[in-house]
Residue frames relative to the residue before (quaternion, step in Angstrom):
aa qw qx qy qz dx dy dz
X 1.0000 0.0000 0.0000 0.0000 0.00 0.00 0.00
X 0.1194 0.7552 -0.6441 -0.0241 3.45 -0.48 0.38
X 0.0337 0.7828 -0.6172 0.0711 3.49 -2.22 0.46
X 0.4635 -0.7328 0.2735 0.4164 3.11 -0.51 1.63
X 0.2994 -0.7171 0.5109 0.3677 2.99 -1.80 0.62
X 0.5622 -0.5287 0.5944 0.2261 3.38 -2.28 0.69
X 0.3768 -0.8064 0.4506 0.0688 3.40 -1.13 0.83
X 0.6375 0.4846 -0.0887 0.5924 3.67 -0.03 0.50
X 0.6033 0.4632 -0.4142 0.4998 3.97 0.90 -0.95
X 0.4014 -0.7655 0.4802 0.1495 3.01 -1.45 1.07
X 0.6316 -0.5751 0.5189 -0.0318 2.68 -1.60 1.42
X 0.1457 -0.6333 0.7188 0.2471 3.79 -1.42 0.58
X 0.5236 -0.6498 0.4111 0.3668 3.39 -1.17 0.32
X 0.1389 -0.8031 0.5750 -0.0712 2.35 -1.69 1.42
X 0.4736 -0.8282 0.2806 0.1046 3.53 -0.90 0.42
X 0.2560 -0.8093 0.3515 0.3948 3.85 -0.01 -0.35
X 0.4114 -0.5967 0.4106 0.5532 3.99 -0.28 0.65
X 0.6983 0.5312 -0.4155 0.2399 3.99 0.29 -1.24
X 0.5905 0.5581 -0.4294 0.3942 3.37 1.84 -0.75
X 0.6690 0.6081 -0.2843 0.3191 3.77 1.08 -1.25
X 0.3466 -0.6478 0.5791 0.3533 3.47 1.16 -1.13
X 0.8819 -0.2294 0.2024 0.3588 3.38 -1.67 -0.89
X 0.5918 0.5742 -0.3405 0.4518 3.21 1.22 -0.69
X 0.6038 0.5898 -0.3452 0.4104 3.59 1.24 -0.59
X 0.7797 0.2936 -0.2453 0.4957 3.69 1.19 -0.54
X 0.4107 0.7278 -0.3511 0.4225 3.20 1.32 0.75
X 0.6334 0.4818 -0.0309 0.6047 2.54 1.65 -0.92
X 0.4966 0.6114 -0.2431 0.5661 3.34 1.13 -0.62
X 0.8373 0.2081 -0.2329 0.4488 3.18 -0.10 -1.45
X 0.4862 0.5451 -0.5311 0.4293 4.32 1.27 -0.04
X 0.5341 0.5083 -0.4884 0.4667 4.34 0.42 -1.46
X 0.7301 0.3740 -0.4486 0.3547 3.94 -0.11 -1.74
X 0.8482 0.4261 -0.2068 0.2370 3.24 -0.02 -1.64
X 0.5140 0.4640 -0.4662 0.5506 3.56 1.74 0.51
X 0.5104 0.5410 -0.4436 0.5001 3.61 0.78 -0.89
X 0.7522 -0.2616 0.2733 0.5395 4.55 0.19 -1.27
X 0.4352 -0.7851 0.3925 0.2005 2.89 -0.51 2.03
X 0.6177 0.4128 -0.3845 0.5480 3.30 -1.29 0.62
X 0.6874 0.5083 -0.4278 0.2934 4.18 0.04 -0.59
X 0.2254 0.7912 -0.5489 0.1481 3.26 -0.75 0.37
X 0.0180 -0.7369 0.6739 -0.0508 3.48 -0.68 1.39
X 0.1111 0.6078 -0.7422 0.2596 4.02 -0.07 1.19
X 0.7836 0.3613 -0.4292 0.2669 3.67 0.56 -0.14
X 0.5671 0.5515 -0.3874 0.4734 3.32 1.54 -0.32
X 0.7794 0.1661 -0.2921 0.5289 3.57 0.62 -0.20
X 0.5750 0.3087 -0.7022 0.2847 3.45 0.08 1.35
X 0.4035 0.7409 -0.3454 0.4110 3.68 1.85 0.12
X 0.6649 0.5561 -0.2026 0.4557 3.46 1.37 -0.88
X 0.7456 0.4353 -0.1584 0.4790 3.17 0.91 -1.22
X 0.3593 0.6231 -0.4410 0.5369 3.69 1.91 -0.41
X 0.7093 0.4385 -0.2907 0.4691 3.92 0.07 -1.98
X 0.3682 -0.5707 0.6667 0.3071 3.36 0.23 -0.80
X 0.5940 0.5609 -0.4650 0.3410 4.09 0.47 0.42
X 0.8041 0.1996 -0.1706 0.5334 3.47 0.62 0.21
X 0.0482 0.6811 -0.6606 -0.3122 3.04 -1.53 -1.17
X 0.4669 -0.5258 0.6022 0.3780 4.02 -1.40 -0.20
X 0.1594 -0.6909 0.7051 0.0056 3.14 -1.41 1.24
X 0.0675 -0.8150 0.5575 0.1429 3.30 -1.65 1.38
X 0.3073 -0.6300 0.6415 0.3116 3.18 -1.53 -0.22
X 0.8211 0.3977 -0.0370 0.4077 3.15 -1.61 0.36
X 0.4797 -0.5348 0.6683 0.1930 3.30 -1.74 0.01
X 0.7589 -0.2633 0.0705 0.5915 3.23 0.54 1.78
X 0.3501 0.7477 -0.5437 0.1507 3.97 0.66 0.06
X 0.8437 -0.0855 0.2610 0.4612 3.06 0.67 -1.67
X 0.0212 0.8361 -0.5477 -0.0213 3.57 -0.69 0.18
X 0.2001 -0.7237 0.6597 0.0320 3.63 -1.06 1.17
X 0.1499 -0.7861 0.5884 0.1156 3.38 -1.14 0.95
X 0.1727 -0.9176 0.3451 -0.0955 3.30 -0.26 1.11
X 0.2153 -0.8556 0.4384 0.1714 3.65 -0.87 0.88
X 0.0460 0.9001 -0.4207 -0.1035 3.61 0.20 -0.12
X 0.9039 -0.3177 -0.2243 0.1780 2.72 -0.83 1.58
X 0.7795 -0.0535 -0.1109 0.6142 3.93 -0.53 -0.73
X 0.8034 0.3023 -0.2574 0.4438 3.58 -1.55 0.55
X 0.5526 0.5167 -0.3576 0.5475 3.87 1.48 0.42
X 0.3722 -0.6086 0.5084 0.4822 3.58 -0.75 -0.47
X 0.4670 0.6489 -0.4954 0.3398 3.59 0.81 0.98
X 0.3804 -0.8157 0.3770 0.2188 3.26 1.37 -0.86
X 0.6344 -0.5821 0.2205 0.4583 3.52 -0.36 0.79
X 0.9076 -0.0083 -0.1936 0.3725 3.38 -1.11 1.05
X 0.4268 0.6961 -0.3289 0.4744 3.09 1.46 0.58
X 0.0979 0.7352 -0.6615 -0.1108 3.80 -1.04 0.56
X 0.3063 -0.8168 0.4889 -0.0045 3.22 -1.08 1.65
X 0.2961 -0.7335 0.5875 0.1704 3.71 -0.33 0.96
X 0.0025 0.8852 -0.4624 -0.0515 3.34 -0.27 1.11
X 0.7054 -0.2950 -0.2246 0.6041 3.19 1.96 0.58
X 0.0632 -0.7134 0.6854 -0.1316 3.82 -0.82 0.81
X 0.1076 0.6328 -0.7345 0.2202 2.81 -1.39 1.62
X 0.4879 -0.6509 0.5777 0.0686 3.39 -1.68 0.92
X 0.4714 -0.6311 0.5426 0.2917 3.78 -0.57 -0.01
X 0.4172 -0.7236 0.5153 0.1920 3.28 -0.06 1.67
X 0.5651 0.4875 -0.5325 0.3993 3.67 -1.64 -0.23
X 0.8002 -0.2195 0.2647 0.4913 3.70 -2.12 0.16
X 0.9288 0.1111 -0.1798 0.3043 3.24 -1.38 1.03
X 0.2809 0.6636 -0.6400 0.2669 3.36 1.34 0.41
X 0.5505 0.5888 -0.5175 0.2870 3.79 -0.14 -0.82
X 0.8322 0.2991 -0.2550 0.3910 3.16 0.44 -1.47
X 0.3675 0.6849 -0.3662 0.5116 3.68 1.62 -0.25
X 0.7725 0.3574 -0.2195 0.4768 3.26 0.23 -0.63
X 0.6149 0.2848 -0.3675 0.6369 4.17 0.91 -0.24
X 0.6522 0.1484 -0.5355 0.5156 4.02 -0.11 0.73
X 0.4879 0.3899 -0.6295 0.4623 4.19 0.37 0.53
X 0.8579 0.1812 -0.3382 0.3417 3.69 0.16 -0.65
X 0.3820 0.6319 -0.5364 0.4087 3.37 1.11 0.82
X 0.5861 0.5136 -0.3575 0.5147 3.61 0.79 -1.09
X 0.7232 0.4915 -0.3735 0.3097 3.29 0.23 -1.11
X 0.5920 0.4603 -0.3421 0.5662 3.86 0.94 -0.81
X 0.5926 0.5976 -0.4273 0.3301 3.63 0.64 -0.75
X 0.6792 0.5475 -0.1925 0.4493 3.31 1.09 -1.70
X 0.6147 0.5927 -0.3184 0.4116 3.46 1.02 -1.61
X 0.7534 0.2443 -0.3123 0.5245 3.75 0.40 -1.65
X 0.4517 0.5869 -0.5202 0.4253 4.62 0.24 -0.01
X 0.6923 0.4882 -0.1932 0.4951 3.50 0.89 -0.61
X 0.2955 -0.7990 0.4382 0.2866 3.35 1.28 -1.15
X 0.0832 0.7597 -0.5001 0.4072 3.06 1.78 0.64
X 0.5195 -0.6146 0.5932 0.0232 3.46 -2.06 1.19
X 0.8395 0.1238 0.1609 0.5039 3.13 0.43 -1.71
X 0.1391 -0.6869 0.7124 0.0367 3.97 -0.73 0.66
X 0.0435 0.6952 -0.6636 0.2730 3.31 -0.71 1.55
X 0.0819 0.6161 -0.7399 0.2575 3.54 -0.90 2.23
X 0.2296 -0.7113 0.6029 0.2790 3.16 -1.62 0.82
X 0.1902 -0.6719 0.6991 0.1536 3.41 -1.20 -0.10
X 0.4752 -0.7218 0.5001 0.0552 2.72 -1.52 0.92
X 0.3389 -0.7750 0.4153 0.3347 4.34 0.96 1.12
X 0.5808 0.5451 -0.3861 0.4653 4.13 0.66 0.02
X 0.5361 0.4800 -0.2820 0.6346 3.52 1.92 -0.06
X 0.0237 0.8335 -0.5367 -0.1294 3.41 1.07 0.72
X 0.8387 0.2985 -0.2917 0.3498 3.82 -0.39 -0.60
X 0.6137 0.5676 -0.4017 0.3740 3.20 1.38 0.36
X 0.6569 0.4763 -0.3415 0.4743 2.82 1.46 -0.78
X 0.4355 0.6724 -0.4183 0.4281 3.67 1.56 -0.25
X 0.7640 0.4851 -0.2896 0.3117 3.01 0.22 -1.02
X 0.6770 0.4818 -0.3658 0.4193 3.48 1.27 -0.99
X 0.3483 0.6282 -0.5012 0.4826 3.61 1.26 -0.79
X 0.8850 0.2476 -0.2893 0.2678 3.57 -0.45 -1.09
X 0.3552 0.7009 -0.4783 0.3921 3.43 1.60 0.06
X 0.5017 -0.5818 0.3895 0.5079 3.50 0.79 -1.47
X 0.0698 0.8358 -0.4901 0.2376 3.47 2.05 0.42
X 0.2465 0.7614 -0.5990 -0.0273 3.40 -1.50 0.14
X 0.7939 -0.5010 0.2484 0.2389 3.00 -0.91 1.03
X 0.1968 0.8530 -0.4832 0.0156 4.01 -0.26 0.89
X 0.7158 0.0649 -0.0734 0.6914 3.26 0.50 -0.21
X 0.2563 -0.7466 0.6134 0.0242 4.03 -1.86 0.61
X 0.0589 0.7894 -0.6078 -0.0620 3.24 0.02 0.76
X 0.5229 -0.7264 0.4037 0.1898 3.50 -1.76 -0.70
X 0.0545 -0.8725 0.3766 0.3064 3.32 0.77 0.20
X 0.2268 0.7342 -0.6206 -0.1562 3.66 -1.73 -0.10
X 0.2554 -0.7469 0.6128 0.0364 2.69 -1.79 1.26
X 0.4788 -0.7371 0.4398 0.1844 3.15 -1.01 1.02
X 0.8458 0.1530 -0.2112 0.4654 3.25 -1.05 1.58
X 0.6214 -0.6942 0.2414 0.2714 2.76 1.78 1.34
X 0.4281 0.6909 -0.4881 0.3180 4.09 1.75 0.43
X 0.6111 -0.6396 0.3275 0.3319 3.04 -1.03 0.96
X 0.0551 0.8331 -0.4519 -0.3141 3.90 1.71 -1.61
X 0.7916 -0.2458 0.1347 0.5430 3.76 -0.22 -0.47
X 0.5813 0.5296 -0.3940 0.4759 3.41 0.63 -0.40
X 0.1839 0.5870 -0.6749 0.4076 3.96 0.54 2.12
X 0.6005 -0.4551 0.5537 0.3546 2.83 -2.17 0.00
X 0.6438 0.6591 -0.2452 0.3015 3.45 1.14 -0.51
X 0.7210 0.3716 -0.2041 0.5481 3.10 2.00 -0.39
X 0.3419 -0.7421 0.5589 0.1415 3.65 -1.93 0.17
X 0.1771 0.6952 -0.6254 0.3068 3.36 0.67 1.52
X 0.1062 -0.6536 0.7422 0.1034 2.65 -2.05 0.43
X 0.2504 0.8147 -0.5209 0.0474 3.32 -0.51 0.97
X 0.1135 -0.7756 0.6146 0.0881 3.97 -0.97 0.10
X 0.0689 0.8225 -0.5646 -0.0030 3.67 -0.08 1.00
X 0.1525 -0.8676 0.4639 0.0937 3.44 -0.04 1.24
């Protein structure tokens, strides 16, 4: 889903992992591996920040984290920041966990000078994907998911991920 981003809209504070260091994928790898045990992308966003095409935006004290490309020479594409996954820590208040993850994320996008904020979700995240709908999200590309043996993995109503593994 992607939508242009607005400059200026406020923002909780957020951080960069490259600014935090280790403690930042410590954290990281606790949000994934509550969100589905066993995930853990500390390698895509020390892999990003290696290329120079992104970085991983947090929220919070462990709230949330968005892994992000940004723009030409990324798989986001020119003026474009791409959430290539971002999840919150499920339990009381993910909802609202999740609208200062996709606040940060527009924050980061327009700091960059970025155009467009493009995350996919996954519609079995019903109120997440609600919620972006009401952001002003819209629908660009559809993919499909399968999981073998019919497990649900993160893609519940219960969770707030955004992810798009082309």
């Amino acid at each position: 889903m992607a939508k242009a981003v607005e400059s200026g809209r406020p923002a909780a504070p957020w951080s960069l992992a490259s600014d935090a260091g280790e403690p930042a994928f410590a954290a990281a790898r606790a949000i994934t591996g509550a969100v589905y045990e066993g995930l853990d992308v500390t390698s895509e966003m020390r892999s990003i920040v290696a290329q120079g095409i992104g970085e991983t935006v947090l929220v919070g004290d462990g709230e949330g984290l968005a892994v992000c490309h940004v723009g030409a020479g990324s798989e986001a594409g020119s003026d474009v920041c791409y959430v290539k996954f971002g999840a919150v820590t499920p339990g009381a208040g993910a909802a609202e966990r999740f609208e200062r993850l996709l606040d940060a994320c527009e924050a980061f996008a327009a700091a960059r000078g970025l155009g467009t904020l493009l995350a996919g979700v996954n519609t079995a995240c019903r109120d997440a994907w609600g919620r972006m709908l009401a952001r002003g999200f819209r629908t660009v590309i559809q993919g499909v998911q399968m999981m073998g043996g019919d497990e649900p993995g993160y893609s519940r109503p219960d969770r707030y991920v955004l992810d798009d593994w082309r």
